[in-house]
PQR file of N, CA, C, O and H, with PARSE charges and radii, in Angstrom:
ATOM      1  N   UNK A   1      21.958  25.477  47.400 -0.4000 1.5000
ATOM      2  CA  UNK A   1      21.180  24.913  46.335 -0.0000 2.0000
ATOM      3  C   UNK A   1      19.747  25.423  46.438  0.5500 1.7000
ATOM      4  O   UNK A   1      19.174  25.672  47.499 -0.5500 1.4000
ATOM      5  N   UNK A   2      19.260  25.544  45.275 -0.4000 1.5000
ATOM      6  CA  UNK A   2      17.935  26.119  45.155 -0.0000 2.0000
ATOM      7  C   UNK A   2      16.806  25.183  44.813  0.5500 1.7000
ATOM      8  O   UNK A   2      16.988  24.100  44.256 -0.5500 1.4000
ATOM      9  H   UNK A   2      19.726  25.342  44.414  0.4000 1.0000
ATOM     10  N   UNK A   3      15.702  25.627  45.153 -0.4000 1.5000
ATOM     11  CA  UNK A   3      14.861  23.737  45.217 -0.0000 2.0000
ATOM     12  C   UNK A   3      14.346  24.022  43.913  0.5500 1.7000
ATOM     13  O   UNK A   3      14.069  25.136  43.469 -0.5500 1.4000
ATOM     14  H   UNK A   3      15.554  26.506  45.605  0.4000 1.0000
ATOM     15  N   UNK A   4      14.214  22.583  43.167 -0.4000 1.5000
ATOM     16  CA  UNK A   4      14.064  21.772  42.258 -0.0000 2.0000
ATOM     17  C   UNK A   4      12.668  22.132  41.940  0.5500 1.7000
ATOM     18  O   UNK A   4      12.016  21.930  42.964 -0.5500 1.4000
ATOM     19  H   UNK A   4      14.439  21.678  43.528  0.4000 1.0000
ATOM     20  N   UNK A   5      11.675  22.706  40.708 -0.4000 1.5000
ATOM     21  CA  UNK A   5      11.128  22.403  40.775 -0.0000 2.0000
ATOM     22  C   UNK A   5      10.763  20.917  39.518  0.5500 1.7000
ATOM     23  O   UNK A   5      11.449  20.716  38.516 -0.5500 1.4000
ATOM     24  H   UNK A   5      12.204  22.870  39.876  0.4000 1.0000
ATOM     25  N   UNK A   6       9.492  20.024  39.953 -0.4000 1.5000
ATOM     26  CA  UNK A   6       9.475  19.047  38.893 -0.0000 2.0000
ATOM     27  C   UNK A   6       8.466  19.215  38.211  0.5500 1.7000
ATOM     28  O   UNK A   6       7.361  19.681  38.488 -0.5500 1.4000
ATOM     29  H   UNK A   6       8.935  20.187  40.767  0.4000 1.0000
ATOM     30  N   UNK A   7       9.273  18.456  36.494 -0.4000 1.5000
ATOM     31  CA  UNK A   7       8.207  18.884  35.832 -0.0000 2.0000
ATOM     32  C   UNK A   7       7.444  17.829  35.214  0.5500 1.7000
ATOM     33  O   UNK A   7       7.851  16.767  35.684 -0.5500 1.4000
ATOM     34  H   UNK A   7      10.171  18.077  36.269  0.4000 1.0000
ATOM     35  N   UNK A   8       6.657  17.662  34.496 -0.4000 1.5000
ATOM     36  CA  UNK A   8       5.304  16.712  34.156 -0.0000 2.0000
ATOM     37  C   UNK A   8       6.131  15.985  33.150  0.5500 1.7000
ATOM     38  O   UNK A   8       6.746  16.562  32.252 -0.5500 1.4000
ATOM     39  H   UNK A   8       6.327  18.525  34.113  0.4000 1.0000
ATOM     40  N   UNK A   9       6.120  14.624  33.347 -0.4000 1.5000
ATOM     41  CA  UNK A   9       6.797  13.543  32.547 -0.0000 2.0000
ATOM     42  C   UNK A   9       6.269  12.690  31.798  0.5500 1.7000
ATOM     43  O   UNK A   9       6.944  11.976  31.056 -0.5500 1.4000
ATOM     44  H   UNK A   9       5.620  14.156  34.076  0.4000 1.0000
ATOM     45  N   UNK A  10       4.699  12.618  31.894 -0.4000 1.5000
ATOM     46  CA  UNK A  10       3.979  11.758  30.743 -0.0000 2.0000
ATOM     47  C   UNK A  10       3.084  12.459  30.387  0.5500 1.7000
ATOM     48  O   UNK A  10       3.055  13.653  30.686 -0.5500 1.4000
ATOM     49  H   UNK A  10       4.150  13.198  32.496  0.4000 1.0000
ATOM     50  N   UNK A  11       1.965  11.751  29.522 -0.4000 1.5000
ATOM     51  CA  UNK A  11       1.487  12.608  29.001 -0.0000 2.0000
ATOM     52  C   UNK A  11       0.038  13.377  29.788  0.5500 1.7000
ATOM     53  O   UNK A  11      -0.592  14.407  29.550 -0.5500 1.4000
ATOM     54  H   UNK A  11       1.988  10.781  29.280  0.4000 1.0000
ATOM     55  N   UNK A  12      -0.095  12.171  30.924 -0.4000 1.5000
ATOM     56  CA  UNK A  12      -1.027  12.068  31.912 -0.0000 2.0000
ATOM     57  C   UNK A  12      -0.695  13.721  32.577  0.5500 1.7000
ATOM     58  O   UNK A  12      -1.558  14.596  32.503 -0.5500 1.4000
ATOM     59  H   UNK A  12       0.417  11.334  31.117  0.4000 1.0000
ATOM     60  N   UNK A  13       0.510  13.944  33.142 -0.4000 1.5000
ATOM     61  CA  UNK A  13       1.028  14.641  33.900 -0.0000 2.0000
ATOM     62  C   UNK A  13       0.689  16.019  33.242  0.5500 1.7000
ATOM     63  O   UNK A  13       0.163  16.987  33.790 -0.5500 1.4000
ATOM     64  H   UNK A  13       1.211  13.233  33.202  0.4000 1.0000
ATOM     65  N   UNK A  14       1.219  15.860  31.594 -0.4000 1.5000
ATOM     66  CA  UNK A  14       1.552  17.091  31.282 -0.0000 2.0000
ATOM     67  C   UNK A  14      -0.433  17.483  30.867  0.5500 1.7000
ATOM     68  O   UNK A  14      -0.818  18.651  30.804 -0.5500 1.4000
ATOM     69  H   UNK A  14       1.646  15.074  31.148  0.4000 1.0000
ATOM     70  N   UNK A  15      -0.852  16.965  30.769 -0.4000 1.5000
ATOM     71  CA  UNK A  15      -2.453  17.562  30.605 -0.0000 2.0000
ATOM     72  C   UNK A  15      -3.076  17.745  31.968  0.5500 1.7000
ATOM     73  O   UNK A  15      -3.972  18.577  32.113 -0.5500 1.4000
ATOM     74  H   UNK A  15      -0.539  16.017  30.820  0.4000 1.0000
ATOM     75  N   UNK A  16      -2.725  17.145  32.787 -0.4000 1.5000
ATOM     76  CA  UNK A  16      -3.453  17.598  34.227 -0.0000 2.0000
ATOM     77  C   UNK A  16      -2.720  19.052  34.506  0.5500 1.7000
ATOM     78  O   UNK A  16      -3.392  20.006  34.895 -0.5500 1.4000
ATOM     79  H   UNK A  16      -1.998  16.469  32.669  0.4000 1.0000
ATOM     80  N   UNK A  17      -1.252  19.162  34.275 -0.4000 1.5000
ATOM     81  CA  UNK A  17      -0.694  20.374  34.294 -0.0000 2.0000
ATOM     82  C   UNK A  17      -1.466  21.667  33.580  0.5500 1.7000
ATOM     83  O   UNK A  17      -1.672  22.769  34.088 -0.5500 1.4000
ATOM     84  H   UNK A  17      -0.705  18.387  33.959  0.4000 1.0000
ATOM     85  N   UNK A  18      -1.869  21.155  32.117 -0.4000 1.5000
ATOM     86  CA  UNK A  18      -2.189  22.372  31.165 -0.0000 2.0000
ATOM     87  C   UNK A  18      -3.583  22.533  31.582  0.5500 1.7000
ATOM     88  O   UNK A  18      -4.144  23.578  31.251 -0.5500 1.4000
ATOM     89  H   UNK A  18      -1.702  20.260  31.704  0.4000 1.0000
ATOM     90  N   UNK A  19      -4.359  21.482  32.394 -0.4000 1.5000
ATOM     91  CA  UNK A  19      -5.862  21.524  32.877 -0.0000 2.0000
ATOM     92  C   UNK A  19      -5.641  22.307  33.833  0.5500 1.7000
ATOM     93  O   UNK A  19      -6.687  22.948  33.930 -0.5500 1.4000
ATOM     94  H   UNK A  19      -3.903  20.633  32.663  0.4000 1.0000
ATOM     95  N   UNK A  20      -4.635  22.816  34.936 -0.4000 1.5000
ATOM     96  CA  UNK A  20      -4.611  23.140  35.899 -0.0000 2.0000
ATOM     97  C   UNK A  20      -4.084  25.052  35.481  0.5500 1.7000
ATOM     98  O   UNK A  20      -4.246  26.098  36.108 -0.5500 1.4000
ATOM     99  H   UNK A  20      -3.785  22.295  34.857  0.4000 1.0000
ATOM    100  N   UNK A  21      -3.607  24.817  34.501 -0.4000 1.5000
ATOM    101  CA  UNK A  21      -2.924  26.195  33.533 -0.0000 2.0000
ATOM    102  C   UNK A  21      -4.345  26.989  33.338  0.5500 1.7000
ATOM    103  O   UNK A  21      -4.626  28.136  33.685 -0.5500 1.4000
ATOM    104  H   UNK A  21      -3.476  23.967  33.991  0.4000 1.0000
ATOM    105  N   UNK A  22      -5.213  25.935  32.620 -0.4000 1.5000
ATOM    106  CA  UNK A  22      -6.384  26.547  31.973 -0.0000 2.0000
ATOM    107  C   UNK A  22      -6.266  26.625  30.563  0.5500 1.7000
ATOM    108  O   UNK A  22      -7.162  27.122  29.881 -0.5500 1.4000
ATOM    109  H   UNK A  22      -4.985  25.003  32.338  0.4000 1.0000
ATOM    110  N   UNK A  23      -5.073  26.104  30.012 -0.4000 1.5000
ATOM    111  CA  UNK A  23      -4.928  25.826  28.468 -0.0000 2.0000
ATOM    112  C   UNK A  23      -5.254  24.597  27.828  0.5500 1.7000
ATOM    113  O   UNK A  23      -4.592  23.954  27.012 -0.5500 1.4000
ATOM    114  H   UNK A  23      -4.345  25.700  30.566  0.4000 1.0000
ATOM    115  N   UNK A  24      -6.463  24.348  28.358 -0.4000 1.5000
ATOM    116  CA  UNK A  24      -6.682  22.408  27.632 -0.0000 2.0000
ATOM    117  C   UNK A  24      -7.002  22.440  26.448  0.5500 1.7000
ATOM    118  O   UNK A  24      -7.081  21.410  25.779 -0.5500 1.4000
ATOM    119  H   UNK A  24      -7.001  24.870  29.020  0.4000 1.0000
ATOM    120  N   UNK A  25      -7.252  23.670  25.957 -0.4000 1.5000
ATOM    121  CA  UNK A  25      -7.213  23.059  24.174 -0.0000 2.0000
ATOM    122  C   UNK A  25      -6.013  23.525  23.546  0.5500 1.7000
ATOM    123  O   UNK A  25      -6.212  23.805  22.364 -0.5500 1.4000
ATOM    124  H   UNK A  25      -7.188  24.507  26.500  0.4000 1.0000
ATOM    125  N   UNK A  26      -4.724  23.720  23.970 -0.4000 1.5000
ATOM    126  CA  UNK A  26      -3.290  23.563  23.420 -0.0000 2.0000
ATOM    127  C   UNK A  26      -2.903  22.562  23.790  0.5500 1.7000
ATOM    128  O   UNK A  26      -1.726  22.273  23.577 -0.5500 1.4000
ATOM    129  H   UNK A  26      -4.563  23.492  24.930  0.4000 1.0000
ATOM    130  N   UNK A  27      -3.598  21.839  24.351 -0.4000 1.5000
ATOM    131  CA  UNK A  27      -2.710  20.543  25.054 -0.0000 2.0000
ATOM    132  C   UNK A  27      -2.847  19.313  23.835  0.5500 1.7000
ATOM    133  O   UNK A  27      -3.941  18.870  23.485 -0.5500 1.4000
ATOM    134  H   UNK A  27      -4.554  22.074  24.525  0.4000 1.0000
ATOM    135  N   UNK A  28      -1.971  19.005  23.454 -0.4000 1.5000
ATOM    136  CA  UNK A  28      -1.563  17.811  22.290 -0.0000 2.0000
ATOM    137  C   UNK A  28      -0.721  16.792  22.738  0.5500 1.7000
ATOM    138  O   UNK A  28       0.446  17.044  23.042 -0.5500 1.4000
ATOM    139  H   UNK A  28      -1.083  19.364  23.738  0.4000 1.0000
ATOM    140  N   UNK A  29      -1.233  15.564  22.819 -0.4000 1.5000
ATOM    141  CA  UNK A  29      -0.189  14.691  22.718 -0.0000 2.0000
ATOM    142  C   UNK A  29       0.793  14.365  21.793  0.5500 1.7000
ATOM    143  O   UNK A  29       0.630  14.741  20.632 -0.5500 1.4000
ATOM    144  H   UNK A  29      -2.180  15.360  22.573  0.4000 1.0000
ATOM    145  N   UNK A  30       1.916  13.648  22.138 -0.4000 1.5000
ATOM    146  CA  UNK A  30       2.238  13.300  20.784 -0.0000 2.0000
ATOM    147  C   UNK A  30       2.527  12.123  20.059  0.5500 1.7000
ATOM    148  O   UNK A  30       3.178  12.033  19.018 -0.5500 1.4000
ATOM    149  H   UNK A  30       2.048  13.342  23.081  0.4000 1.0000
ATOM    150  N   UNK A  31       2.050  11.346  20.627 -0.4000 1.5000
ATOM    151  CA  UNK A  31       1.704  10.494  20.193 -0.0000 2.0000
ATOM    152  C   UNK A  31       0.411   9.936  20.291  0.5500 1.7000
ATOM    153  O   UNK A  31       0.160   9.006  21.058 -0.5500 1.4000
ATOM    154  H   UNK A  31       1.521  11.420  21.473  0.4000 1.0000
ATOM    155  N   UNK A  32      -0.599  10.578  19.390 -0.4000 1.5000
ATOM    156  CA  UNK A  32      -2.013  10.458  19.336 -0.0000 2.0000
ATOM    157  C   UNK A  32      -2.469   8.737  18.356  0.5500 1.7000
ATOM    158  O   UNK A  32      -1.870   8.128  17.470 -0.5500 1.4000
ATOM    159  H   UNK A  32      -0.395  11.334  18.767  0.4000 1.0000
ATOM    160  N   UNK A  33      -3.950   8.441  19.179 -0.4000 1.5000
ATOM    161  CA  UNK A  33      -3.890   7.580  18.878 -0.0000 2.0000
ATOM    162  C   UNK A  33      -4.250   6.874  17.327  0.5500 1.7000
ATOM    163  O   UNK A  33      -5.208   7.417  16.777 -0.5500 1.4000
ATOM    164  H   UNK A  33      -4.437   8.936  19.899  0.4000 1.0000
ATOM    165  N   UNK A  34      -3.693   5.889  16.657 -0.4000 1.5000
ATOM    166  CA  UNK A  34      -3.843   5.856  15.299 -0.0000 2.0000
ATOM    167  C   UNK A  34      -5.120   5.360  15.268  0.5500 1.7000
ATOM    168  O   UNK A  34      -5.622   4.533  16.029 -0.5500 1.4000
ATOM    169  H   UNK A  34      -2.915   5.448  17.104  0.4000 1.0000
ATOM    170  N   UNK A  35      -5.862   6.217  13.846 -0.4000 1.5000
ATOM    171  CA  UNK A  35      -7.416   5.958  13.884 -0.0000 2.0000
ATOM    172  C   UNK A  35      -7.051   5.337  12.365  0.5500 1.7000
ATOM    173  O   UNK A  35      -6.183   5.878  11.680 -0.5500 1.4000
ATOM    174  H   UNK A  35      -5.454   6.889  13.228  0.4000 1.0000
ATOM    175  N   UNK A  36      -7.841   4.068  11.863 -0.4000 1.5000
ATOM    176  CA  UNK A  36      -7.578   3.729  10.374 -0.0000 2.0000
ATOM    177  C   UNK A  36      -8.837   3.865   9.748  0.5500 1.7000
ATOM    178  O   UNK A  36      -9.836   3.174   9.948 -0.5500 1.4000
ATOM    179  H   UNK A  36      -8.546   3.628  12.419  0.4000 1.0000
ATOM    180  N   UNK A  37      -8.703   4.791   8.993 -0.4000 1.5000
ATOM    181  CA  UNK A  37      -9.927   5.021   7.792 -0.0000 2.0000
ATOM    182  C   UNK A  37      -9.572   4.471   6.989  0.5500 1.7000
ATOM    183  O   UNK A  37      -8.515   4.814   6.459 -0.5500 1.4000
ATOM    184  H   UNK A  37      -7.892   5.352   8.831  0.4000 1.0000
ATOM    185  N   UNK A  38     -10.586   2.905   6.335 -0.4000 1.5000
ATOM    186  CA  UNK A  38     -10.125   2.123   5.881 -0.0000 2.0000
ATOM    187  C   UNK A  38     -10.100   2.306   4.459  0.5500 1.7000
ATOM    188  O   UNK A  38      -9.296   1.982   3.585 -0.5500 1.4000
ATOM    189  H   UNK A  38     -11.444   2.627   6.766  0.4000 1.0000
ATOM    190  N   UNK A  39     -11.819   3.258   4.464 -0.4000 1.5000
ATOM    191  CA  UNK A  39     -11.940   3.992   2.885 -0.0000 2.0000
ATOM    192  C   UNK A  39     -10.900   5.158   2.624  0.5500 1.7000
ATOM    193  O   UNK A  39     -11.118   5.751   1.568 -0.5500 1.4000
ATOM    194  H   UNK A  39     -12.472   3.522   5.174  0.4000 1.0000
ATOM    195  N   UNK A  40      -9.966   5.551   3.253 -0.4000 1.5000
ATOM    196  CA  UNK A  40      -8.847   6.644   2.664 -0.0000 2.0000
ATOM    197  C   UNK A  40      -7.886   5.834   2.606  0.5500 1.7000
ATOM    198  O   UNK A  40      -6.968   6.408   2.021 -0.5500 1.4000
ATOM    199  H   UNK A  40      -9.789   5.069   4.111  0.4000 1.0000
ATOM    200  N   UNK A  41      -7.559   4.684   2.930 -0.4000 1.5000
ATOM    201  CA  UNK A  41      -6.457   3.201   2.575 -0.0000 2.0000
ATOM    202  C   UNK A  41      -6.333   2.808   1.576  0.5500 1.7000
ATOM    203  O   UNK A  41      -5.297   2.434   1.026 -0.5500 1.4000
ATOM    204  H   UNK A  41      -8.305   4.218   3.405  0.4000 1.0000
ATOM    205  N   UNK A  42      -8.089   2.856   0.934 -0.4000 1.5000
ATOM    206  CA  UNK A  42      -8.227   2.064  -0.361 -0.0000 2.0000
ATOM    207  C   UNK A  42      -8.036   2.840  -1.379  0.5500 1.7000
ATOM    208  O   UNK A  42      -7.464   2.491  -2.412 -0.5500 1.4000
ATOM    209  H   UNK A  42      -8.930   3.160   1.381  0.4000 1.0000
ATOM    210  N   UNK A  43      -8.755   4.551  -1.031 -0.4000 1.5000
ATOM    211  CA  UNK A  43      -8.356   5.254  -1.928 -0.0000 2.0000
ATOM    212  C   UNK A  43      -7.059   5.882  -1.904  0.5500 1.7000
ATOM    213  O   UNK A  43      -6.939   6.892  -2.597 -0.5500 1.4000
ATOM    214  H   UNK A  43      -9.219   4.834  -0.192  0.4000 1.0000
ATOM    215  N   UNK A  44      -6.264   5.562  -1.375 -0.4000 1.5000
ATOM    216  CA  UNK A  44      -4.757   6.281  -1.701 -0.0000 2.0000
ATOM    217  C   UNK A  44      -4.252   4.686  -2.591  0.5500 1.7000
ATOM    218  O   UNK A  44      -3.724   4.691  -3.704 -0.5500 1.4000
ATOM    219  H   UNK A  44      -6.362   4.741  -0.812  0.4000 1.0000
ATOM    220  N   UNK A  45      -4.512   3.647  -1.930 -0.4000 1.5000
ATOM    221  CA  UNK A  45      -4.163   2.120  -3.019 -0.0000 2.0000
ATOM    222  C   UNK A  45      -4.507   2.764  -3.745  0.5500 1.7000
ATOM    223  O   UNK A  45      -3.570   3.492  -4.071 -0.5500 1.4000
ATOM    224  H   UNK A  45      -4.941   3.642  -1.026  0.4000 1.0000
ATOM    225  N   UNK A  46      -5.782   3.097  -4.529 -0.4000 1.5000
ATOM    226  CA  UNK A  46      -6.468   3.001  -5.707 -0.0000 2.0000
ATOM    227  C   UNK A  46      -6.021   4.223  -6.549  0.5500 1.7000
ATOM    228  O   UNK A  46      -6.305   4.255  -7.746 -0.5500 1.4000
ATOM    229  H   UNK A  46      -6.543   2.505  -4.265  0.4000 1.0000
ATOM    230  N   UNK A  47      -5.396   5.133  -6.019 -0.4000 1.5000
ATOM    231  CA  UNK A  47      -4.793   6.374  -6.480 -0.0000 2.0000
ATOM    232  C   UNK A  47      -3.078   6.081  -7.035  0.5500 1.7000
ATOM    233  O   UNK A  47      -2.756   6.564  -8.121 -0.5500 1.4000
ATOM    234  H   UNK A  47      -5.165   5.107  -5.046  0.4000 1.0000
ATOM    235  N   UNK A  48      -2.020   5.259  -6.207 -0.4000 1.5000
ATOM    236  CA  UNK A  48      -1.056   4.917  -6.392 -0.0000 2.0000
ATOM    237  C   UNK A  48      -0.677   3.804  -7.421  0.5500 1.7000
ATOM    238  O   UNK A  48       0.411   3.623  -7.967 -0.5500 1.4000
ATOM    239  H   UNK A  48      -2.282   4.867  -5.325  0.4000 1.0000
ATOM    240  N   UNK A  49      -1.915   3.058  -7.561 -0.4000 1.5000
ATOM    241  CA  UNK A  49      -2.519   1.943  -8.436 -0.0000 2.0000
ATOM    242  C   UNK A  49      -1.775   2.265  -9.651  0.5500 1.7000
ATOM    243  O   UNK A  49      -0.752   1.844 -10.191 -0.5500 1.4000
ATOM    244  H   UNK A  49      -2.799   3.204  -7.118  0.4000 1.0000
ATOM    245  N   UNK A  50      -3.171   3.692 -10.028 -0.4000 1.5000
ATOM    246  CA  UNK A  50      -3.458   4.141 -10.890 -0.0000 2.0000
ATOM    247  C   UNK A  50      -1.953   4.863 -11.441  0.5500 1.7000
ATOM    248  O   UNK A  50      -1.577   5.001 -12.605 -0.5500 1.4000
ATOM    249  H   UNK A  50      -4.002   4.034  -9.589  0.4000 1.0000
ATOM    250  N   UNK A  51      -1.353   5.206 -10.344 -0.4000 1.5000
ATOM    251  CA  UNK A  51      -0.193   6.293 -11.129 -0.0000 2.0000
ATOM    252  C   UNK A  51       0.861   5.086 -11.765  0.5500 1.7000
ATOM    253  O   UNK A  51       1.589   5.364 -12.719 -0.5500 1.4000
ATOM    254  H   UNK A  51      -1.658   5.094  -9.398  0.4000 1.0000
ATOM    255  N   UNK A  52       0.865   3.880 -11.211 -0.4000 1.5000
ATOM    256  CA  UNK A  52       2.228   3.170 -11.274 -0.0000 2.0000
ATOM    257  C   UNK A  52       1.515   2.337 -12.919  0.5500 1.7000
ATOM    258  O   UNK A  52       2.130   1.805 -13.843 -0.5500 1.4000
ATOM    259  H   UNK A  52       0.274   3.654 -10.436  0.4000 1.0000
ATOM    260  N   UNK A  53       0.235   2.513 -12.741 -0.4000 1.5000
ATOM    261  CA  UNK A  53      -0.048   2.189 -13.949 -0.0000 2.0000
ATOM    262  C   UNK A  53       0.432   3.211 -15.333  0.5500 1.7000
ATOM    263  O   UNK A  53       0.922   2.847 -16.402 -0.5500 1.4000
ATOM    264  H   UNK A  53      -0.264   2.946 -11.990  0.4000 1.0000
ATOM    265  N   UNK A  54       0.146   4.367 -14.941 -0.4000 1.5000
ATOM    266  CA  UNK A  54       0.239   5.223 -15.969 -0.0000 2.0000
ATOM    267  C   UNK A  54       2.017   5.534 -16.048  0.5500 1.7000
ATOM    268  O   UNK A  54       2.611   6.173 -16.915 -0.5500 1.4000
ATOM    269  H   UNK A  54      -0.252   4.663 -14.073  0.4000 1.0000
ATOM    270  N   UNK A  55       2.403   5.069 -15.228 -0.4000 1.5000
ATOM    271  CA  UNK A  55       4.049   5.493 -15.526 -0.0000 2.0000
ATOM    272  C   UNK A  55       4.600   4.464 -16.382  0.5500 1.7000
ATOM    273  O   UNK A  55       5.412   4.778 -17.253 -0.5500 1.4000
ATOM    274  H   UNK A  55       1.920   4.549 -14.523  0.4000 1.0000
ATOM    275  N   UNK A  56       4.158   3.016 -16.180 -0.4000 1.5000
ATOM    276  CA  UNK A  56       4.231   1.720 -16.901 -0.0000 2.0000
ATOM    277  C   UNK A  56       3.856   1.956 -18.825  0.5500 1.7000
ATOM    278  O   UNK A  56       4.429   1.829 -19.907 -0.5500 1.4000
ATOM    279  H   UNK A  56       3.499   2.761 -15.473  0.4000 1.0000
ATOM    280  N   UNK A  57       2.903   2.250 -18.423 -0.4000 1.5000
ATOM    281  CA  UNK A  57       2.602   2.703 -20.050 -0.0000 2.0000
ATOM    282  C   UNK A  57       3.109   3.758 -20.787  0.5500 1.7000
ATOM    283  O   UNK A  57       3.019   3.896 -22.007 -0.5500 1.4000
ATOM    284  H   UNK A  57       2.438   2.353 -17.543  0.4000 1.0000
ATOM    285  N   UNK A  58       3.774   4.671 -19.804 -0.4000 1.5000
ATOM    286  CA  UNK A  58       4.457   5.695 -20.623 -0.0000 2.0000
ATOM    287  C   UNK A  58       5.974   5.114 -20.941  0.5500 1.7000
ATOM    288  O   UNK A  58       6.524   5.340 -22.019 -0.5500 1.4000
ATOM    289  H   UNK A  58       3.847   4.559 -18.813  0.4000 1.0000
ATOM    290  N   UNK A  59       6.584   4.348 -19.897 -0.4000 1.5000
ATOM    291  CA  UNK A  59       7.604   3.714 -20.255 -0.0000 2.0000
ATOM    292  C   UNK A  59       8.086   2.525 -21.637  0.5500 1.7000
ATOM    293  O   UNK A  59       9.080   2.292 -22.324 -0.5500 1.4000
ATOM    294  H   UNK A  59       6.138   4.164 -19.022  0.4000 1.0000
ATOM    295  N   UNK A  60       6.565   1.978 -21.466 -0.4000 1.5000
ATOM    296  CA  UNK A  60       6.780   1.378 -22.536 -0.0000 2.0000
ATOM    297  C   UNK A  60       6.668   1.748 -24.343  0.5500 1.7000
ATOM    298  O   UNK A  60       7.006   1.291 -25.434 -0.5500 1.4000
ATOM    299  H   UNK A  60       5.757   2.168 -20.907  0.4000 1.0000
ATOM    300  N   UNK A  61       5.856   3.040 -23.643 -0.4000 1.5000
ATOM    301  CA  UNK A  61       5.762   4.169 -25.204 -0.0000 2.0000
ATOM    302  C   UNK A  61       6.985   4.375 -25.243  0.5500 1.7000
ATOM    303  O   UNK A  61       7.562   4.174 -26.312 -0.5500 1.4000
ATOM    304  H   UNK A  61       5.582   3.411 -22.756  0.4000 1.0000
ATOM    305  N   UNK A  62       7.560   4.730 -24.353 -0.4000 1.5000
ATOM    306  CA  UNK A  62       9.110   5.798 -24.710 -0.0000 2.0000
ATOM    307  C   UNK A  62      10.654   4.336 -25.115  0.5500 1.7000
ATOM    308  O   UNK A  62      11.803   4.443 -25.544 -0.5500 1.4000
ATOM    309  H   UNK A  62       7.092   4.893 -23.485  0.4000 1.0000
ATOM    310  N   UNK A  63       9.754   3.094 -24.654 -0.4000 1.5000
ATOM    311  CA  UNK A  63      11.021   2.484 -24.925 -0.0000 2.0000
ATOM    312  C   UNK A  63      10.798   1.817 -26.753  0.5500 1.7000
ATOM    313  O   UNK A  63      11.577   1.379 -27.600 -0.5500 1.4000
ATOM    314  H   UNK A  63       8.821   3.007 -24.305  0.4000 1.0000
ATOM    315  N   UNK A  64       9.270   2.063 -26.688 -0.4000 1.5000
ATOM    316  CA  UNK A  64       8.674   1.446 -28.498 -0.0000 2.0000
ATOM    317  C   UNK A  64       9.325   2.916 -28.844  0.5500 1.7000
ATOM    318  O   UNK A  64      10.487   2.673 -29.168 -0.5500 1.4000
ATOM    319  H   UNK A  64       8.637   2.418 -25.999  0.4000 1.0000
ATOM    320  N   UNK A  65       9.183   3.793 -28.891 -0.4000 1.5000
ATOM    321  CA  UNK A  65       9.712   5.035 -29.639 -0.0000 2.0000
ATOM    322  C   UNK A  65      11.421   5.374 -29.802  0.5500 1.7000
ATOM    323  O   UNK A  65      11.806   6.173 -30.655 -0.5500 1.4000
ATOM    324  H   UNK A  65       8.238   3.990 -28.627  0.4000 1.0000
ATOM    325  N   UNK A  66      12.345   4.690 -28.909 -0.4000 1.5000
ATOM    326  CA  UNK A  66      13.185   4.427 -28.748 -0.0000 2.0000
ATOM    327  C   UNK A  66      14.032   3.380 -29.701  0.5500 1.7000
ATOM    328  O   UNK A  66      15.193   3.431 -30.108 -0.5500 1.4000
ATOM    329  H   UNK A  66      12.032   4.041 -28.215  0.4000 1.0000
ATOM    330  N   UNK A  67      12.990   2.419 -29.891 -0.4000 1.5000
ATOM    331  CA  UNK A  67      13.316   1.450 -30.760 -0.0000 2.0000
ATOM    332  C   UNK A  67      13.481   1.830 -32.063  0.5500 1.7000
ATOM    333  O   UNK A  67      14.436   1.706 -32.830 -0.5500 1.4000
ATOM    334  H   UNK A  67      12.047   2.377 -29.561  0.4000 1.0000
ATOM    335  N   UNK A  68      12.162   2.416 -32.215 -0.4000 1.5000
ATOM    336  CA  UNK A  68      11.743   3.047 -33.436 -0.0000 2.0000
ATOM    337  C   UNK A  68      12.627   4.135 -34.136  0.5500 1.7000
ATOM    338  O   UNK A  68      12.680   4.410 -35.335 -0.5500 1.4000
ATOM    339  H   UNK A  68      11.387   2.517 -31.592  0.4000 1.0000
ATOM    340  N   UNK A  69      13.310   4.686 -33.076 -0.4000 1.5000
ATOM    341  CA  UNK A  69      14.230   5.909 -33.879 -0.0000 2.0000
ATOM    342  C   UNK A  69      15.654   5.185 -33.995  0.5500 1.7000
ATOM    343  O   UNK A  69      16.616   5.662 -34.598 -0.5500 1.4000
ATOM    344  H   UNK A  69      13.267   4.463 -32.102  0.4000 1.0000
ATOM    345  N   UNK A  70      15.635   3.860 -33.269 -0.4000 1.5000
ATOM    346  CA  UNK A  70      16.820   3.195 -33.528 -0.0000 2.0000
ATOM    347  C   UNK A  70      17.083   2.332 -35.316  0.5500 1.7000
ATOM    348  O   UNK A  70      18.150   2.007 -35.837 -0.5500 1.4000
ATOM    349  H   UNK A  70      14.854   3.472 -32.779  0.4000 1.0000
ATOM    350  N   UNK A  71      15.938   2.212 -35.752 -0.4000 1.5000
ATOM    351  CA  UNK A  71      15.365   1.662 -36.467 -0.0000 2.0000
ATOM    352  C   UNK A  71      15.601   2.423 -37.712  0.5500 1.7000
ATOM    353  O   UNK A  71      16.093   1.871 -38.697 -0.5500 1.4000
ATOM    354  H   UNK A  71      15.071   2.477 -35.328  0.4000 1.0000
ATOM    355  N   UNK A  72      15.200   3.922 -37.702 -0.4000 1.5000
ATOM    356  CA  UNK A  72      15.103   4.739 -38.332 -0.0000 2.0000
ATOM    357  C   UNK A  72      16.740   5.095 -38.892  0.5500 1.7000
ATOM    358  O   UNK A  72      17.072   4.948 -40.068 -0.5500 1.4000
ATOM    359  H   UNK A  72      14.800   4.370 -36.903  0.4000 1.0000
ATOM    360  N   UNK A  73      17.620   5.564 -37.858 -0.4000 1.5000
ATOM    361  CA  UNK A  73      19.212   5.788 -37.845 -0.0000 2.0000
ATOM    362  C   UNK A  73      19.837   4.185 -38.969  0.5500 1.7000
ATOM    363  O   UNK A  73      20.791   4.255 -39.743 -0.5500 1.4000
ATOM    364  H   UNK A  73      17.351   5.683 -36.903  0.4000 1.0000
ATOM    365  N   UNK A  74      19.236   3.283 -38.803 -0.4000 1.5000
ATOM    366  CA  UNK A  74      19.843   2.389 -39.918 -0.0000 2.0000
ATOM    367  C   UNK A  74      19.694   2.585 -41.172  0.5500 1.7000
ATOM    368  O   UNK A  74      20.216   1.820 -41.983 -0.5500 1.4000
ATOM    369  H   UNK A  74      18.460   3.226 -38.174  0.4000 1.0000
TER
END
């Protein structure tokens, strides 16, 4: 048998490894920590808002126009 070598198992491990490589700016965790930008929260709300609004109103055009050509066929 040929000896084992071991390899870096957290994330601690695996950056002291890539520090010891000399590659510390490839070194990525992966599970980095969550940062909340509260103003890009509000503006994606305020963006999704806006679309579910505008799909609402087109629906209800297309179901009055719907009516309307039903209306028409009589």
């Amino acid at each position: 048998m040929g000896s084992r070598a071991t390899r870096p198992n957290n994330a601690d491990e695996k950056m002291i490894a890539a520090i010891e490589r000399g590659d510390q700016g490839m070194f990525k965790d992966r599970k980095p920590p969550k940062g909340t930008d509260k103003k890009l929260i509000k503006e994606k709300e305020a963006r999704s808002q806006k679309a579910r609004n505008k799909v609402e109103r087109l629906k209800a055009l297309r179901l009055a126009a719907e009516k309307e050509g039903k209306k028409k066929k009589k």
